[in-house]
N, C-alpha and C positions, 0 to 999 in steps of 0.2 A: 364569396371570397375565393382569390385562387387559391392563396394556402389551404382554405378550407377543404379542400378533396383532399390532399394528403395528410392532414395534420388530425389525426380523431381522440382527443383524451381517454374517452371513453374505450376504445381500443385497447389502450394501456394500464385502463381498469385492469380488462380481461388478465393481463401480465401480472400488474402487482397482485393480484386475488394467489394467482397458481404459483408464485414464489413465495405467498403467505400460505397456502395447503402443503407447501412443499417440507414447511419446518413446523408445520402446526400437531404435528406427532412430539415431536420433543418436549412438549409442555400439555403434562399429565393432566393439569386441572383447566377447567374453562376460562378462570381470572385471570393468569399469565399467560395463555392462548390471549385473548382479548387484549392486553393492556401492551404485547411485544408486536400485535398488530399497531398499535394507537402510537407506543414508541418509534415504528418506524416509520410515519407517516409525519410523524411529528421531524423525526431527520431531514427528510422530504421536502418538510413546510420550507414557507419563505420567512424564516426566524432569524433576528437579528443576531443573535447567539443563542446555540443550543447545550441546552443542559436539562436535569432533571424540571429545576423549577419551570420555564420556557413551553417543552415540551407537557409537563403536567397540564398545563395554563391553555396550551395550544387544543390538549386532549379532553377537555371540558372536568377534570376531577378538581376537587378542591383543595388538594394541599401537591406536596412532589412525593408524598410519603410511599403512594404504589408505585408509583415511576424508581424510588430509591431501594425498592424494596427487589424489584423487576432483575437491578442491576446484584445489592447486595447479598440476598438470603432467598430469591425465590432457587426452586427443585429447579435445575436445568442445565443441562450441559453443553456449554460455550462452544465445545471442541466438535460436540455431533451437529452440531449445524452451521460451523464451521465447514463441517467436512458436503454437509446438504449445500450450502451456499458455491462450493466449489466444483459440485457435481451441477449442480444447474448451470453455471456460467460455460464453463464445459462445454457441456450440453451443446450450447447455442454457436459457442465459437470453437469445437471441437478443428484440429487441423494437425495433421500428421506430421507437418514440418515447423509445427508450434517451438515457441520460444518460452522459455522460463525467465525471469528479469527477476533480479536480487537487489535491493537497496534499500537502506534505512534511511526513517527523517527522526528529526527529534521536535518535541513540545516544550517551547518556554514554561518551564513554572517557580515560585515562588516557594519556600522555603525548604525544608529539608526532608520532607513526612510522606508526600506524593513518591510511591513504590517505585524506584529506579531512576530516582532524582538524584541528580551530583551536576558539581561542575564539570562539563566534558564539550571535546569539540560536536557541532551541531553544524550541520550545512545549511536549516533554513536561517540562522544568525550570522555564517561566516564567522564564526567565529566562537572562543569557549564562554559559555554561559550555562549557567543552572538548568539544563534542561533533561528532560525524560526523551532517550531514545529507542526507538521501533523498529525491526526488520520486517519485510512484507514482500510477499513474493506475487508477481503478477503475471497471468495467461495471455501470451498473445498471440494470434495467430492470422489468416490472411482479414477475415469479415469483423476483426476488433480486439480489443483487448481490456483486459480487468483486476482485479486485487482478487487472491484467491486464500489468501493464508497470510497470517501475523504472530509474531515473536516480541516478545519484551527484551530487552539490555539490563542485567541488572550488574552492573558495576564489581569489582570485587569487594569495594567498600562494604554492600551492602551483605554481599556474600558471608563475609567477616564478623557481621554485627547481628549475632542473635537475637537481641531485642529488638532491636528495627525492622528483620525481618518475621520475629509475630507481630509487631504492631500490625504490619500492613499484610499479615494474611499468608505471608508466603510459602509456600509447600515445603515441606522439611527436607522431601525429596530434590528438591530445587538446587543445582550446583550452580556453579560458574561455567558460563560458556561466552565463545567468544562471538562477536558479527558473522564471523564464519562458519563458526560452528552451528547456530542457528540457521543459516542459512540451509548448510546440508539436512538439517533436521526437516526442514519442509521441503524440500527439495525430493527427500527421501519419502516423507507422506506421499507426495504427490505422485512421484513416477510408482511407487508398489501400490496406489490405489487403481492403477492402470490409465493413469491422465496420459493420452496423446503428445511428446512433447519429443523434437529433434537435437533442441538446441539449449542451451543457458548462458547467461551474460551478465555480467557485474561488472563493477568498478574496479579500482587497486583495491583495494580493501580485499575485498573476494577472491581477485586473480592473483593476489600472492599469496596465496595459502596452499600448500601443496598435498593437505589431507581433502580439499573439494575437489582440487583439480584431480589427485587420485581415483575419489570413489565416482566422481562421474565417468572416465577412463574405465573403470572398471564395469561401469553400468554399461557401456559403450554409449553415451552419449555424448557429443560435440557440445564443444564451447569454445566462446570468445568473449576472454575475460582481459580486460585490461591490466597492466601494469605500470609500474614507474620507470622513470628515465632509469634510473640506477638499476632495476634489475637484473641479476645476473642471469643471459639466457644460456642454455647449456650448447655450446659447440664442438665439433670434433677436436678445435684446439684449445676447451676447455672454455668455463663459463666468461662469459665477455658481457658486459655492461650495455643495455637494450640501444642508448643512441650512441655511444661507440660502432655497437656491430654497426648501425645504420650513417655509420659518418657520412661512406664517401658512396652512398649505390648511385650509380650513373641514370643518364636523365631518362633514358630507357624504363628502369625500372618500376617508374611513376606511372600511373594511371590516374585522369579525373574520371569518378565514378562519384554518383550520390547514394548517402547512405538514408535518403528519403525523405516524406516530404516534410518542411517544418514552416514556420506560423507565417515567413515572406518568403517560402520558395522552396525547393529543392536544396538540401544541404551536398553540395558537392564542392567535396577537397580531392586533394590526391592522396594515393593508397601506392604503399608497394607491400610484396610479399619473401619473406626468406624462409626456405626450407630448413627443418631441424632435424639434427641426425634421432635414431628412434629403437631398439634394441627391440621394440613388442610391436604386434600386427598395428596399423591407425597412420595417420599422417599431422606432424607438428609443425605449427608455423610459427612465424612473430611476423605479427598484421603492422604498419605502419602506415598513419594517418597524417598530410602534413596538409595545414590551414594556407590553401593558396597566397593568401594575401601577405600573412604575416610571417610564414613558414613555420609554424609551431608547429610539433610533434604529440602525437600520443601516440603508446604503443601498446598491441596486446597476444596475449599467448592465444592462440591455436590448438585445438584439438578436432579432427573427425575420424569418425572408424573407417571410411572409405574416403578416396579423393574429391574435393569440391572442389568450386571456381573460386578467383580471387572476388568476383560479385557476389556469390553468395557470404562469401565472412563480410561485406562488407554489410550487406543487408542486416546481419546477423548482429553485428555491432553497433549499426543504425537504432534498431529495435529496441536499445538499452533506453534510449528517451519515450518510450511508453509508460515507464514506471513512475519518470517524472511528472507526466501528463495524469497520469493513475493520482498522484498524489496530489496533486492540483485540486482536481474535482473533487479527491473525497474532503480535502481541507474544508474547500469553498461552497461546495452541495450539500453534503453528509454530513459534518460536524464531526470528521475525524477527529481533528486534533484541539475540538472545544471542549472535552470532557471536564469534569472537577469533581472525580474520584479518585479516591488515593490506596484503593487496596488493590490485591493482584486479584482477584474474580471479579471486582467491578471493573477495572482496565479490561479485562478478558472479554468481558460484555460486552461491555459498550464498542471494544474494537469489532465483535463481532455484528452488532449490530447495525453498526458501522455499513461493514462489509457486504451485508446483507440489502441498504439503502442502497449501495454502489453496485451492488448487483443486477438489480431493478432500473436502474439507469443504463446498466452495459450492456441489458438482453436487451431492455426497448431500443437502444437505437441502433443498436445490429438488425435487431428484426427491422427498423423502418429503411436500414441504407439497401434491403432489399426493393425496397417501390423504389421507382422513381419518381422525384427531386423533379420543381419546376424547371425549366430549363435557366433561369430566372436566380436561382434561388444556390445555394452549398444543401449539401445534407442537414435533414435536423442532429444538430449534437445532442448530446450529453446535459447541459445549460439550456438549451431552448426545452430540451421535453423535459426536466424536471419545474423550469419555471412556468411551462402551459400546464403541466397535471395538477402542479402547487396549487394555480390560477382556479384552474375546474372543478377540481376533486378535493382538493385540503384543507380549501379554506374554513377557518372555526369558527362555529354559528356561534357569537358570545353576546349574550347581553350588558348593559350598561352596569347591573347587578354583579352577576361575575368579574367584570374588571374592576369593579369599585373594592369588590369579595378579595381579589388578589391581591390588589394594588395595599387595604391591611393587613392581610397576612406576611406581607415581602415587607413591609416596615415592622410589622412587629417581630419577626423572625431579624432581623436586621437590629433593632433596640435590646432585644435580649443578648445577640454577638458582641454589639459594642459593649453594654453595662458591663459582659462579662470579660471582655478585655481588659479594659478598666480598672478591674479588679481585681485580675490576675497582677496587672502590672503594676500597683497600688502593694500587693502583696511582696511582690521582687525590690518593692524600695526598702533602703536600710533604715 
């Protein structure tokens, strides 16, 4: 086969073994070493949804009971292999002009119990729906990019309501923080764990907050963070509203530059740049972005300790759709956002676990975009190596027996829910 010379599963054995050594200290006893192997393998698989039961079923045990168990009460901490998980990815795409990328999704769910559920706005709905939302910060630098760290939203609702927050677990220590303030929180692990990293870049949400845009300043790191038309930028003749300042800049001022590549092409619009007055050592800009065709505007704030080109912010800004691409695959490969737990150390888990599958996807194909590719052929992605390893390595040896074993166990766990609905609801009639 031609593919065959560069395409070797077994290769990537080698990978997912040494990113399973890599965290196999963190779990003291032999049973959750073994079973946070078999969980992540089970993310891996090619399962029509993943969750405990799935995964249990995938992992040859016969209930979800050690799968829920993995998540809820086993000895193990979420946060240090976490922190394993971000030092490996690192590792592989270490880059000294590296980008940090800040942006939340959120999870459709269903009634009011699931930890940092409320009605609120959600980008993957457009629009406000009941969902649980996530902040996740991602590595990117020239040979790829990856999720490296995750934050929950808990609402002030929820902040508010003491009972709600022991139902679902939640640290007493646990305040209100905002999207932003989360953000700097990982931002902050990551640059004092010594992660390589130039730049950062976010959306409005992030670029109007002036205690991020502060402590990166202070860290001397650069960023280009977006803002809204209305924002006020500060000028010598005082602050002025971002597409005012940019009414009338003459045609000169425009540059087409692409801010890189995307799914039919080269994303190239035009860019101008305006200098900001500055009282401390650094250089302040407002980036402007206008869509050839339709002339739409986006704008964003500027920050570097020393002077760059107007190509490098534009790169810099570019790089913000990495994180959408990050959340794609973990959605679609990893079973981000399939979870159906409702406490905060099972959320903690699973997201890290998560994290961990997405890992294992983001070293292997870094390491293969080092061979060369048929002349023939793109790079293997992200999707083609997790579905040939799925194909090789994951599939579950099950007998006719065990499917017959599950397929009673999932109706009878399923007839004891219903009866007791039923029942409850039989009890709420007057």
């Amino acid at each position: 086969m031609a593919a065959g010379e560069s395409v070797d599963p077994a290769r990537w054995q080698a990978v997912f073994e040494e990113l399973m050594g890599r965290v196999a200290g963190r779990f003291a006893r032999v049973e959750p070493r073994r079973r946070v192997r078999a969980f992540v393998a089970g993310l891996l698989a090619e399962l029509p949804r993943k969750n405990c039961w799935t995964i249990a079923e995938h992992a040859g045990e016969a209930s979800p009971d050690g799968m829920q168990h993995l998540l809820a009460r086993a000895v193990w901490d979420a946060d240090a292999v976490r922190d394993d998980v971000r030092g490996y990815v690192v590792e592989y795409l270490a880059d000294a002009d590296a980008v940090l990328v800040v942006d939340e999704t959120g999870d459709l769910k269903k009634g009011t119990a699931t930890v940092g559920v409320q009605r609120q706005y959600t980008g993957t709905a457009g629009r406000t729906e009941n969902a649980q939302v996530t902040v996740w910060l991602t590595y990117a630098g020239r040979v790829g990019h990856g999720l490296i760290d995750r934050a929950l939203y808990l609402p002030r609702c929820w902040i508010d309501d003491p009972a709600r927050r022991a139902a679902a677990g939640v640290p007493a220590e646990v305040g209100f923080a905002t999207k932003p303030a989360l953000a700097r929180q990982m931002i902050a692990r990551t640059l004092d764990a010594g992660i390589p990293a130039r730049w950062v870049t976010a959306d409005e949400v992030y670029g109007a907050d002036p205690q991020l845009r502060g402590e990166l300043e202070r860290r001397r790191v650069g960023y280009v963070l977006a803002v809204a038309r209305d924002y006020q930028v500060p000028t010598a003749a005082g602050p002025i509203r971002a597409d005012m300042l940019t009414l009338r800049l003459p045609a000169r001022a425009w540059q087409p530059l692409s801010a890189g590549a995307g799914a039919k092409g080269m994303r190239v619009y035009d860019w101008a740049l305006i200098d900001l007055p500055s009282k401390t050592a650094g250089q302040w800009r407002l980036l402007v972005r206008r869509h050839r065709r339709t002339g739409k505007r986006a704008y964003y704030r500027c920050f570097s300790p020393t002077p760059v080109p107007l190509t490098t912010l534009v790169q810099v800004a570019g790089t913000r759709w990495a994180v959408e691409e990050d959340f794609h695959t973990g959605k679609q490969l990893t079973g981000l956002d399939q979870h159906q737990v409702r406490r905060w150390t099972s959320w903690h888990r699973w997201a890290t676990l998560t994290l961990l599958a997405h890992a294992f996807l983001t070293v292997t194909t870094a390491v293969e975009h080092h061979r060369a590719a048929p002349a023939d052929q793109i790079p293997l992605t992200r999707n083609e190596i997790r579905h040939l390893f799925a194909a090789a390595l994951l599939r579950p040896l099950q007998t006719l027996n065990q499917r017959l074993h599950w397929s009673t166990w999932r109706r009878r766990h399923q007839h004891r829910a219903r009866t007791s609905h039923y029942q409850r609801q039989a009890a709420r009639q007057p």
